[in-house]
C-alpha positions in Angstrom: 86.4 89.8 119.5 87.4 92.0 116.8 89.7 89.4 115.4 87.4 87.2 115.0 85.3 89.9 113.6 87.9 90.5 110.9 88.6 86.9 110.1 85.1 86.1 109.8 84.4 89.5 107.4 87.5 88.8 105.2 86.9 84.6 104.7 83.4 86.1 103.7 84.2 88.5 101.1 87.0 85.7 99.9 84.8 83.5 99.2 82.4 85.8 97.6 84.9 86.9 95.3 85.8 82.8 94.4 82.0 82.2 93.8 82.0 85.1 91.4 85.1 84.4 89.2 85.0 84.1 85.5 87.5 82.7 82.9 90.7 84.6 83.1 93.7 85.8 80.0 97.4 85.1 80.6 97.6 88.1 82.4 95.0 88.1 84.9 96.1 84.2 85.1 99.2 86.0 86.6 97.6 87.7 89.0 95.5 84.9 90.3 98.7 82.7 90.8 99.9 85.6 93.1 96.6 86.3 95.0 96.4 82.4 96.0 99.4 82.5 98.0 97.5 85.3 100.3 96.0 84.1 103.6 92.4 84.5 103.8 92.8 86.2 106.5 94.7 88.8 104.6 93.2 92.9 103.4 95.1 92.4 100.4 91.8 90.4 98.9 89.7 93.0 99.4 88.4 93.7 95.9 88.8 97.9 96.5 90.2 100.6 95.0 91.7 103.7 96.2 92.8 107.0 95.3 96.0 108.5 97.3 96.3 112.2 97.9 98.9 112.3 95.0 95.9 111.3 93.1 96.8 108.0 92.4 94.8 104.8 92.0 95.7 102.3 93.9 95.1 98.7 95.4 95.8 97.4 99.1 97.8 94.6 97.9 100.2 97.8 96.1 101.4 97.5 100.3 102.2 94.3 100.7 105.4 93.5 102.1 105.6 96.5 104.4 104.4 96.6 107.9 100.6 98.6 108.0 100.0 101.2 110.5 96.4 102.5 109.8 93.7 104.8 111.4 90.2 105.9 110.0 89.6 109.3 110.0 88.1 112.7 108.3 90.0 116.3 108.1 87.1 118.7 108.6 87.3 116.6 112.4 88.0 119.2 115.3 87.4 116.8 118.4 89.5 113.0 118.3 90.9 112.9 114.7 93.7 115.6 115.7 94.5 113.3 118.5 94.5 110.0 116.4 97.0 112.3 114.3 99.0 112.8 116.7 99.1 109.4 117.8 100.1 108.8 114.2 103.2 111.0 114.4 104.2 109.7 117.6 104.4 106.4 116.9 106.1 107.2 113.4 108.5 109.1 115.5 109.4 106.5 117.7 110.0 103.5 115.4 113.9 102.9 114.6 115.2 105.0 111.5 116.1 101.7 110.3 112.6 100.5 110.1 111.3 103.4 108.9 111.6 102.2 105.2 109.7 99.1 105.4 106.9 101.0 106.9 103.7 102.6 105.7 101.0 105.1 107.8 97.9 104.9 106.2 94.8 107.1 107.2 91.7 106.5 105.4 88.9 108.8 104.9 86.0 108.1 106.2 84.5 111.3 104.5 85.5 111.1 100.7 83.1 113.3 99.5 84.9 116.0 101.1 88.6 114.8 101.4 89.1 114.9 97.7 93.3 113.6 96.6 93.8 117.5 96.9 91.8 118.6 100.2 94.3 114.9 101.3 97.5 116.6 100.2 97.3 119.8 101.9 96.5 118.0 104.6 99.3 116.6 104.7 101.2 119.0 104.4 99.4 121.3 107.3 100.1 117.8 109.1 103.6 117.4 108.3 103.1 114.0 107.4 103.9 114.3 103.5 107.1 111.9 103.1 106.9 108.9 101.5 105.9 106.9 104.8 103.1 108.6 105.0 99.7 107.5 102.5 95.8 109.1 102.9 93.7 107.0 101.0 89.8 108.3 99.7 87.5 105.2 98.0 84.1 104.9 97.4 81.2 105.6 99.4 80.8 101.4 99.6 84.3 100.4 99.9 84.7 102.9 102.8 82.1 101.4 104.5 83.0 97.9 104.0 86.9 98.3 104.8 85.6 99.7 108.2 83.8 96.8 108.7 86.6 94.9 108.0 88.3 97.2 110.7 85.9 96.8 113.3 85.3 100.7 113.2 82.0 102.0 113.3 81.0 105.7 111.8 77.9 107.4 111.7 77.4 111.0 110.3 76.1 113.4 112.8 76.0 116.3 110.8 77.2 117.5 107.6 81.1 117.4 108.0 80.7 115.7 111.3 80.7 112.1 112.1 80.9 110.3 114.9 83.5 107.2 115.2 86.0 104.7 117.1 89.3 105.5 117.7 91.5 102.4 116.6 94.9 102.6 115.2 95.7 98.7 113.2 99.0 97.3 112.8 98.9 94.8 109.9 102.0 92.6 109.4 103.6 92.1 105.8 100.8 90.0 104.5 98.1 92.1 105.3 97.6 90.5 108.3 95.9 92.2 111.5 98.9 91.9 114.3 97.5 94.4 116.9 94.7 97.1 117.7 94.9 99.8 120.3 92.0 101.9 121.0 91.5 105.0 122.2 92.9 108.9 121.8 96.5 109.6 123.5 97.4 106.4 125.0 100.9 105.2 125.5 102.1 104.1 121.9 105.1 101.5 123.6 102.9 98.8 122.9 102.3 99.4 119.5 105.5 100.6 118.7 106.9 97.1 120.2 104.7 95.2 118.1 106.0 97.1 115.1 109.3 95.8 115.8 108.7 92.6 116.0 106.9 92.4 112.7 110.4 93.6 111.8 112.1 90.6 112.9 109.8 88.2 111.4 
């Protein structure tokens, strides 16, 4: 069900984005040559932009080519997003060293009026998560909510600082793909970890 929620969302927004094109230069020509041979099904045509916690803008599609593993969540959380961290670090820690450069870990804020670039890199670093695997991303209020749409994960705040949310870690292939979902806090992270490596030999 939430692949199909996910194909439906991102063939939606694709087409959206085809209805609403205008004449293009040379350059953004280029661009559009390289965005056709994405599947529809693909993240890396969502329109968004992000800022990482070096401070850095970036774009989805700056991903492409590595195999995704993503999570949604906030660091003024104290109940589940420690354990989705955690979950995070396990399954980094358990995927072959020589994978490990042709994978990214991407947690997104789903608070980024709080978890400024900064408030992302100490993070981080209080995490030890701060190699180059590792990526927190902050975007708009509207391209927050619509990526976890795209996601099937649904957030409500509670409270100031406090929300309330699913628990889904994403692997996306090299496309931008979704390849497999797990939910839920602590679970065994084989599967996951499996499906990782056979992204790899794809």
């Amino acid at each position: 069900m939430k692949k199909y929620f996910l194909i439906v969302t991102l063939v939606s927004l694709y087409l959206f984005s085809c209805k609403n094109s205008t004449t293009v230069d040379a350059t953004e020509s280029s661009e559009v040559n390289n965005n056709q041979s994405i599947s529809d099904l693909s993240i890396y045509n969502l329109p968004s932009k992000w800022t990482n916690q070096d401070n850095e803008e970036i774009e989805l599609i700056d991903y492409r080519g590595n195999i995704v593993v993503m999570v949604m969540i906030y660091t003024s959380c104290k109940a589940s997003c420690p354990r989705l961290v955690s979950d995070m670090r396990d399954i980094e820690s358990q995927v072959p060293k020589n994978l490990s450069n042709n994978v990214k870990y991407i947690l997104v804020s789903i608070d980024p009026e709080t978890d400024t670039p900064e408030r992302l890199k100490e993070f981080s670093i209080e995490n030890k998560m701060d190699g180059d695997q590792w990526v927190f991303l902050r975007g708009s209020l509207g391209d927050t909510r619509e990526f976890a749409a795209v996601l099937a994960v649904n957030y409500k705040e509670i409270s100031p600082l406090d929300f309330s949310h699913s628990n889904i870690i994403t692997v996306f292939n090299q496309e931008g793909e979704l390849y497999h979902q797990k939910e839920g806090l602590g679970i065994d992270s084989n599967e996951t970890i499996e499906k990782i490596k056979e992204l790899d030999q794809k």
